[in-house]
C-alpha positions as CSV (number, residue, x, y, z in Angstrom):
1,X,-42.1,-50.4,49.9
2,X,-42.4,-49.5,53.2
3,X,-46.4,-50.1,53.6
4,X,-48.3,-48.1,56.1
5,X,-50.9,-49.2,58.6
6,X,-52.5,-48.2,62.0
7,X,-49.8,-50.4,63.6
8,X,-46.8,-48.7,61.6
9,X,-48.2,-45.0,62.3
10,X,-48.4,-46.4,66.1
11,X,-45.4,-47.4,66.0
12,X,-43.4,-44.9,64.3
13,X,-45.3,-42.4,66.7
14,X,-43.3,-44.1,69.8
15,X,-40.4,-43.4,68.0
16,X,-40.2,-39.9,67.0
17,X,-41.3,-40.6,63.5
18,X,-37.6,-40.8,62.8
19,X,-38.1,-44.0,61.3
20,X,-40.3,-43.6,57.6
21,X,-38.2,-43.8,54.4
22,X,-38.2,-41.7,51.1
23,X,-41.6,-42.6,49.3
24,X,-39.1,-42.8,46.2
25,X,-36.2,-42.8,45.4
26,X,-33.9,-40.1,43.3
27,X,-33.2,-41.5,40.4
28,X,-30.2,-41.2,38.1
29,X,-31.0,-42.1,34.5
30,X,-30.0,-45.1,33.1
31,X,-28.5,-45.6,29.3
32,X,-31.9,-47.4,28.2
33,X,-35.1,-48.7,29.6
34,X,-37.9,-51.1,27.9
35,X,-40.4,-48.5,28.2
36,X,-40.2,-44.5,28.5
37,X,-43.3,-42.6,30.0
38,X,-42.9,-38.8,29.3
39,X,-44.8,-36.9,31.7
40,X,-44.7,-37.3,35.6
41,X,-48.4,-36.7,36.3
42,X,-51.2,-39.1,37.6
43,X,-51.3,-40.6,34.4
44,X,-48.0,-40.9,33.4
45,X,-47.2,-42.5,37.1
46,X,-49.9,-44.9,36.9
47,X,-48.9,-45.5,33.6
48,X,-45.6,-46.6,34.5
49,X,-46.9,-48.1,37.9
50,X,-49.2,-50.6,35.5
51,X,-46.8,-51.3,32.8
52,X,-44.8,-52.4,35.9
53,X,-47.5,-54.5,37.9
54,X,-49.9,-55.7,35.2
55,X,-47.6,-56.7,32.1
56,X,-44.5,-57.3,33.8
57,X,-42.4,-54.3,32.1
58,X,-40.5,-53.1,35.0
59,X,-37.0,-51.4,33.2
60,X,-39.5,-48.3,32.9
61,X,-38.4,-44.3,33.6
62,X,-40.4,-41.7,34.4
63,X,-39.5,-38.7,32.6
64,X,-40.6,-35.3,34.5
65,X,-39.2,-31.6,33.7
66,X,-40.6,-30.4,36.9
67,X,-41.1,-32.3,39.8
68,X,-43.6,-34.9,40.5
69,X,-47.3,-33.6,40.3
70,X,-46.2,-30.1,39.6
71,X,-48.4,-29.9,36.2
72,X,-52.0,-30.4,36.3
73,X,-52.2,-33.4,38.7
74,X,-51.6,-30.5,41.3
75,X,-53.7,-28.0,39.5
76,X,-56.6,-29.4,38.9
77,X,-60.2,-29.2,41.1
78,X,-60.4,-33.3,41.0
79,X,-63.9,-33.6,40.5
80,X,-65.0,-37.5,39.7
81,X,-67.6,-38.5,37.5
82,X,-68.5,-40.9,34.6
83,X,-72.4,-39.8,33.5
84,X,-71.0,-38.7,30.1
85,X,-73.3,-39.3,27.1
86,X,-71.9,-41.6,24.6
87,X,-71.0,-45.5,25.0
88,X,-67.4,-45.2,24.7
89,X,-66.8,-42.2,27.1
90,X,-69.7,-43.8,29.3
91,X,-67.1,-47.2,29.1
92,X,-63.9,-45.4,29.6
93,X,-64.6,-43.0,32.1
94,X,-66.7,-45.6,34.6
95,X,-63.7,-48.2,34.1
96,X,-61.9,-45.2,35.6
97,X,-64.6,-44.6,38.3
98,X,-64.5,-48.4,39.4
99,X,-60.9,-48.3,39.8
100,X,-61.0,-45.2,41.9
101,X,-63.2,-47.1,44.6
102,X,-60.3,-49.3,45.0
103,X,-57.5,-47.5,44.5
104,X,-56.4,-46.5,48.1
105,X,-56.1,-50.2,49.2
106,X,-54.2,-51.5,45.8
107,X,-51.7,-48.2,46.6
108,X,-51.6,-48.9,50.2
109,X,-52.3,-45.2,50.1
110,X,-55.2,-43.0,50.8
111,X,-56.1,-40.8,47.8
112,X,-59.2,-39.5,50.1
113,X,-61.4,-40.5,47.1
114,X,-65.0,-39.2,48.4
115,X,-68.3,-40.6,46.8
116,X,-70.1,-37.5,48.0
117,X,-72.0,-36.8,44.7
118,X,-71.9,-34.4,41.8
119,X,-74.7,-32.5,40.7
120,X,-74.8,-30.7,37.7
121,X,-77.9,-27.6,37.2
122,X,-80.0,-27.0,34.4
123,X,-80.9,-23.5,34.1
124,X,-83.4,-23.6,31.0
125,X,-85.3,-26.1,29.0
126,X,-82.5,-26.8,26.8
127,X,-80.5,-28.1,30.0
128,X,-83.5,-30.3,31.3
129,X,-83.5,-31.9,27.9
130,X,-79.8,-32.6,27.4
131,X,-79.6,-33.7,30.8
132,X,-82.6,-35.8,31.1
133,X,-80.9,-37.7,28.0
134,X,-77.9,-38.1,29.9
135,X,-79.5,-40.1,32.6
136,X,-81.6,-42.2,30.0
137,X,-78.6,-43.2,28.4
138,X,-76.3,-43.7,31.4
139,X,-78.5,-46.2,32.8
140,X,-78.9,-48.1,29.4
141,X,-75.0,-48.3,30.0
142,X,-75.2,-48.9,33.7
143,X,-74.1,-46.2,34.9
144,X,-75.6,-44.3,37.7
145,X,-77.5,-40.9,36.8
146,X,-80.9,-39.6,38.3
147,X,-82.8,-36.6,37.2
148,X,-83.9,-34.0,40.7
149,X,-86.5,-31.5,41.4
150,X,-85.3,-27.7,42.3
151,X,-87.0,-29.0,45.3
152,X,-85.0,-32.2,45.9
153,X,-81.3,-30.7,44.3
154,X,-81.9,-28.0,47.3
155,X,-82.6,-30.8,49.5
156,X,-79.5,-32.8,48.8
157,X,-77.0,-29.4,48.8
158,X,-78.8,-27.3,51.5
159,X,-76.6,-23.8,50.3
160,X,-78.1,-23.6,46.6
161,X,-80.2,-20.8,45.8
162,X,-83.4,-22.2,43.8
163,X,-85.2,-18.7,44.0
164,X,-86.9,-18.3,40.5
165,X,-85.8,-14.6,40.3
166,X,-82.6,-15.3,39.9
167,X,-81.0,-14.3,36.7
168,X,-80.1,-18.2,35.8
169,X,-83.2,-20.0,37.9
170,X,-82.1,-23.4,39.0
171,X,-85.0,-25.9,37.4
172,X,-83.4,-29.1,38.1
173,X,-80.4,-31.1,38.3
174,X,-78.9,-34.7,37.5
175,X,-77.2,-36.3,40.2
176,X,-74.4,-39.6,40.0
177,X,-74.6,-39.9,43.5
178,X,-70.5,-42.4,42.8
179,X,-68.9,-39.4,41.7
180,X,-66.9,-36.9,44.0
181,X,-63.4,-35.8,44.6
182,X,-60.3,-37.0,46.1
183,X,-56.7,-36.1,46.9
184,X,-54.4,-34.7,43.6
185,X,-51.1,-35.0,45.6
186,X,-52.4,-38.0,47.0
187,X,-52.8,-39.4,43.7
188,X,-49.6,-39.0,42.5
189,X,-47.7,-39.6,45.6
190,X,-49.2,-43.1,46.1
191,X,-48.9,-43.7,42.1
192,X,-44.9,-42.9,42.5
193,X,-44.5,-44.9,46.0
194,X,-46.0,-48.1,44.4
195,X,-44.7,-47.4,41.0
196,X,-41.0,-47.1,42.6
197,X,-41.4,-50.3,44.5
198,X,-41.7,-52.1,41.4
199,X,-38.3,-50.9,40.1
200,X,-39.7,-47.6,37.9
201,X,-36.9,-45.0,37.9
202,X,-38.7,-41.8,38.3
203,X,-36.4,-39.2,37.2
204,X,-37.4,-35.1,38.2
205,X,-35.8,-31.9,36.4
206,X,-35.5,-33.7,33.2
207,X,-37.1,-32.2,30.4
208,X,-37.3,-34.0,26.9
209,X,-36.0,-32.0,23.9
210,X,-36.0,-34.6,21.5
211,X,-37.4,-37.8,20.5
212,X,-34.8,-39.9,17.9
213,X,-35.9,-42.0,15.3
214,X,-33.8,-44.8,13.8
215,X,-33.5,-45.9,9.8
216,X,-36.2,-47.2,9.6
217,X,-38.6,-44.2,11.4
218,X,-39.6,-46.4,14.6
219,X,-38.4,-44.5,17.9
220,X,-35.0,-45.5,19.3
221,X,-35.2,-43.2,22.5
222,X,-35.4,-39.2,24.0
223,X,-32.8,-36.7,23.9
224,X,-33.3,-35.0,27.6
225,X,-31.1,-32.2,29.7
226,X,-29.9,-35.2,31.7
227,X,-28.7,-36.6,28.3
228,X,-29.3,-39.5,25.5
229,X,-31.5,-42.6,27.1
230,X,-32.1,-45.2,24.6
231,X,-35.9,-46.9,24.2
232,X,-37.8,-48.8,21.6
233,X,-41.0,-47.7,23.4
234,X,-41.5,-44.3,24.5
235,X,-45.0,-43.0,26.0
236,X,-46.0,-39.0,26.3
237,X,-48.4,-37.8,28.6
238,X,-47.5,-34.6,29.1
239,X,-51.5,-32.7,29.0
240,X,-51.3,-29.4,27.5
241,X,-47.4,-29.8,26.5
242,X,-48.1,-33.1,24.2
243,X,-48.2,-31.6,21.1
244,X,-45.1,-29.7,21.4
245,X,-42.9,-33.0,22.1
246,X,-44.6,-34.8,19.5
247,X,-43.4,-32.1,17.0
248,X,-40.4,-33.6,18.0
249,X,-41.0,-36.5,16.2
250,X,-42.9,-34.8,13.1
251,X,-46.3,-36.0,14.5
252,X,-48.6,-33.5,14.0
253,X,-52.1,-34.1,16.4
254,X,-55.6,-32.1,16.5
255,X,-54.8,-30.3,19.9
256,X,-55.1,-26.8,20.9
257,X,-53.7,-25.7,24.7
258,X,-55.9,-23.6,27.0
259,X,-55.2,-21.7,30.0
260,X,-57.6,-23.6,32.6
261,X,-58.3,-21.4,36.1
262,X,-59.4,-22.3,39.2
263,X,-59.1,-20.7,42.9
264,X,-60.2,-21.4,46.5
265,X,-61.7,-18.9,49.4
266,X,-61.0,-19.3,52.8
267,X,-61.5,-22.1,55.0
268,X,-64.9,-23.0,56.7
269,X,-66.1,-25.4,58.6
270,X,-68.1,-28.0,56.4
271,X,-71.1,-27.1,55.0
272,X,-71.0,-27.6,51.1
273,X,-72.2,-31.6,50.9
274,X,-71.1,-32.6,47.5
275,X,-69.9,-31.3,44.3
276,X,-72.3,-28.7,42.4
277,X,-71.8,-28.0,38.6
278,X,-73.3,-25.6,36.5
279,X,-72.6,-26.1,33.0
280,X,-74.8,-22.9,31.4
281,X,-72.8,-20.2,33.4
282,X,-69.3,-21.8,33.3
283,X,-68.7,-22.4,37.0
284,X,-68.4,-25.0,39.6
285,X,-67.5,-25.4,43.4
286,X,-67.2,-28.3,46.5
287,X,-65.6,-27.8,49.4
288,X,-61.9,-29.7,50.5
289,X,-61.0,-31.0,53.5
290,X,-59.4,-28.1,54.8
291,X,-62.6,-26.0,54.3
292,X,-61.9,-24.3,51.5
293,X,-64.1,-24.0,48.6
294,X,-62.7,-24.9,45.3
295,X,-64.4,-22.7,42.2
296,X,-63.4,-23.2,38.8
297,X,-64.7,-22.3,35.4
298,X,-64.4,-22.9,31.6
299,X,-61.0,-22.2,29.9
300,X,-60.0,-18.7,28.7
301,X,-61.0,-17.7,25.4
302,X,-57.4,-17.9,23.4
303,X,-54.9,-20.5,23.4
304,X,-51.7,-20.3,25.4
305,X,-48.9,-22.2,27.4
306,X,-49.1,-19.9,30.4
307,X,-50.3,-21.3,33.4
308,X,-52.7,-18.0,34.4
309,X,-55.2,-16.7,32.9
310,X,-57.5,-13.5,32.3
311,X,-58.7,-11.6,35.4
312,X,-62.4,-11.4,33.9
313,X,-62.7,-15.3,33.8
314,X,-62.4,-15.4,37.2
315,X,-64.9,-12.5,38.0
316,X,-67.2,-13.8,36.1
317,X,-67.2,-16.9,37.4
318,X,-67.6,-15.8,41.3
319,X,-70.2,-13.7,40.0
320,X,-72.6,-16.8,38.9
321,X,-71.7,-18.7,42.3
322,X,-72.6,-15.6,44.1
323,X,-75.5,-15.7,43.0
324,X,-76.4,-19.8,43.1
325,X,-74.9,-19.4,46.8
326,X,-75.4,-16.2,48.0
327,X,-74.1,-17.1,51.6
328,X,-71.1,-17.1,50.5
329,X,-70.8,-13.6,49.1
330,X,-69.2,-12.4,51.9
331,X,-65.9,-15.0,51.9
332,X,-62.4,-14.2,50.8
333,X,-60.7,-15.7,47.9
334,X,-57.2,-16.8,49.1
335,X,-55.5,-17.5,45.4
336,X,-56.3,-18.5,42.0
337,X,-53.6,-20.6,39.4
338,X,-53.8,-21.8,36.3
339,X,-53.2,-24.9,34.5
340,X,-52.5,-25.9,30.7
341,X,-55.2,-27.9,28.9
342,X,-55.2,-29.9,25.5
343,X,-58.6,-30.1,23.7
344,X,-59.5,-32.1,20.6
345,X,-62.1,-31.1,18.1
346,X,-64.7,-33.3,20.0
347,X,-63.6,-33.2,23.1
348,X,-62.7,-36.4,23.8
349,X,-59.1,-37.9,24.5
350,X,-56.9,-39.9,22.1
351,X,-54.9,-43.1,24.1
352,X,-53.6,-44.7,21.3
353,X,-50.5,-45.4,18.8
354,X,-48.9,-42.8,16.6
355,X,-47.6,-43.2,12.7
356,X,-44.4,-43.6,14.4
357,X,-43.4,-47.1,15.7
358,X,-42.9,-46.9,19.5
359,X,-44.2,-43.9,19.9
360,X,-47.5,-43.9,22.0
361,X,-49.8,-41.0,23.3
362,X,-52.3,-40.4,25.8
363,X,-53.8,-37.1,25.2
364,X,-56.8,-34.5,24.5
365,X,-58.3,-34.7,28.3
366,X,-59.5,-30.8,28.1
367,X,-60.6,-30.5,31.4
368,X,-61.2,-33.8,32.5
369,X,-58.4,-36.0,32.8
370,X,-58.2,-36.3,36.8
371,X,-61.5,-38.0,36.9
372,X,-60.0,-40.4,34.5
373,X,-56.8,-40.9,36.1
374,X,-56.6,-44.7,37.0
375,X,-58.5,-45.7,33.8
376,X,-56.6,-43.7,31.3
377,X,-53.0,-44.9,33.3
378,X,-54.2,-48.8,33.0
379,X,-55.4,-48.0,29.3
380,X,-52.4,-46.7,28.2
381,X,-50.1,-48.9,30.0
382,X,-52.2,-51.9,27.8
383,X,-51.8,-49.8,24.5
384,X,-47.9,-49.4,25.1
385,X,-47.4,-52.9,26.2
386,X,-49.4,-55.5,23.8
387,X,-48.8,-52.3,21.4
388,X,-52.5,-52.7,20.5
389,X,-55.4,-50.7,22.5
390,X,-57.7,-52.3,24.9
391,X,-61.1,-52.5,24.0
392,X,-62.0,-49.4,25.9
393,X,-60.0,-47.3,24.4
394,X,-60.0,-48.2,20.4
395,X,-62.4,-46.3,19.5
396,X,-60.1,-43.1,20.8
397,X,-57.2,-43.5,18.4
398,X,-55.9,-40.4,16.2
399,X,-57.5,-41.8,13.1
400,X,-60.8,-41.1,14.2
401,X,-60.5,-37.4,13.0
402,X,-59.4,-38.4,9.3
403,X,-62.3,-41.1,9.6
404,X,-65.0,-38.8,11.2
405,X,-66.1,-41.4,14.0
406,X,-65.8,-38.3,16.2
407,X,-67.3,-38.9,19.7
408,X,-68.7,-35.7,20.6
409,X,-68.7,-35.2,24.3
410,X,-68.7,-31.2,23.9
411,X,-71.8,-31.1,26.3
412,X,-70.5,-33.4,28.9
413,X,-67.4,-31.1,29.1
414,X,-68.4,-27.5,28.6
415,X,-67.2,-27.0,32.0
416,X,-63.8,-26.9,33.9
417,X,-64.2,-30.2,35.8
């Protein structure tokens, strides 16, 4: 892996930049591999990049039908946080956080990961309760959360309006001052580069139709468009497509897929601070590097595979930040896309084994599986390798929804984030 450094960008700057290399290379597949990851997002990548640097399993592909990033690594608003409300999300999610403060360096890639803080509004009573809850029971897990003032959230992101005319009046807000955003492509660009230098094939335009099953039911490899390749270990992260190649192998999981929308104005020159969240009217908003500001909102009403969604979502949603940031009423929107979500019943993921031997799944993210993106990859890599989870992760196995030890995060994510 060609590594990058001040010197090397120096250098390469004397010479034309003729000199960098491919960050990866093109794959062809090969007959077999030790380990299959299905799904060329952030956390299939860092799946495969883990399998390869922590537990020595380097014969790994890659299995995209796209091209790298193209799903909702590249779709999402990449919002990081880990203030949700029960131990094991509170766990999983801040083992994801910690790993993000490093990530650049281990990469030798800059993911822009930004600690600017992410703020989320109550609007009512209700929300000052539920939230004020949150913050008690982050710090019992030590995890950072603090309860603001309409006074002190204006203070911290100047734009909000905290007028109390305002249809939803802003009474307050809990801050993790760790969370923040960084860089989708970046992500999955540096999780490729490193993942490649370790010998992981990662193989574009190859879609899985198929998932074969020996005698005796465990998994003997994927039938793809680029033809058979044989594995005894096969891992699907695939978001909102998961349960449609587990059908594949007659596994049968608690999802439903969501058309998630999100959309950016023009660029401006910086003035939005941090990340601001508003869970009551569905809409959310921080501002890139370029100078856009990035707005989504919940998930259309009705299930689909489409990435788009309904007009009126959309609306909607600028109509609530017009009115929590009425300076920016006047600012064009420059496009809108849509991604594909899974959801379980309780809104938490499943990173776990199937019924099928072999066959592994990391799944169920809704709308928040960027934040976890480092966490979930090093999770499942564990769960695929030792083929037992890590302690993190076992309570979010599939059984969980026969054995009703749900772990209800529907609050925490009642918001496109």
């Amino acid at each position: 892996m060609q590594r990058f450094s001040a010197f090397s960008l120096f250098r390469h700057g004397l010479g034309g930049q003729q000199g960098w290399k491919p960050q990866w290379r093109q794959a062809t597949p090969k007959p077999g591999y030790d380990a299959i990851v299905v799904g060329g997002g952030g956390h299939g990548l860092g799946a495969a990049y883990y399998l390869a640097r922590s537990f020595g399993i380097r014969n790994v592909a890659v299995l995209e039908k796209g091209w790298i990033g193209g799903g909702n690594t590249g779709r999402n608003t990449t919002i990081i946080r880990s203030n949700y409300l029960f131990d094991e999300s509170a766990a999983l999610y801040d083992h994801a956080l910690k790993m993000w403060e490093g990530l650049s360096q281990e990469l030798n890639y800059n993911v822009m990961f930004s600690q600017r803080g992410v703020m989320m509004l109550a609007h009512n009573i209700h929300d000052i309760q539920v939230f004020k809850r949150h913050v008690h029971a982050n710090r019992i897990n030590g995890v950072d959360n603090e309860w603001l003032t309409a006074e002190e959230a204006k203070a911290y992101c100047p734009p909000l309006n905290i007028d109390p005319k305002v249809r939803y009046p802003v009474l307050g807000a809990a801050l993790q001052r760790r969370g923040g955003t960084a860089r989708h492509d970046a992500v999955a660009w540096g999780y490729a580069r490193a993942a490649d230098a370790l010998g992981v094939d990662i193989i574009e335009n190859c879609e899985v139709t198929g998932i074969t099953r020996d005698a005796t039911g465990a998994v003997s490899g994927v039938e793809t468009t680029r033809g058979f390749i044989s594995s005894r270990r096969v891992g699907v992260s695939a978001a909102g497509h998961t349960s449609t190649i587990l059908d594949m192998a007659h596994v049968r999981l608690p999802l439903e897929s969501y058309p998630l929308q999100a959309l950016v104005s023009e660029p401006v020159k910086p003035i939005f601070p941090c990340v601001v969240m508003s869970n009551t009217i569905h809409a959310y908003m921080s501002q890139s590097d370029k100078g856009e500001l990035v707005i989504g909102a919940g998930t259309d009403a009705y299930t689909s595979y489409t990435q788009r969604g309904g007009l009126h979502i959309a609306a909607q949603t600028l109509e609530a930040i017009c009115e929590l940031f009425p300076q920016f009423r006047r600012l064009r929107m420059l496009r809108n896309w849509g991604g594909i979500v899974d959801v379980t019943p309780d809104r938490s993921p499943i990173i776990a084994r199937t019924p099928v031997k072999g066959l592994y799944v990391n799944c169920g993210w809704g709308t928040g599986g960027f934040k976890a993106t480092p966490g979930a990859a090093h999770l499942f890599a564990h769960t695929m390798a030792r083929d037992e989870p890590h302690p993190i992760n076992a309570p979010f196995t599939i059984e969980r929804f026969r054995d009703g030890l749900l772990i209800d995060e529907a609050a925490a994510a009642a918001v496109a984030h």
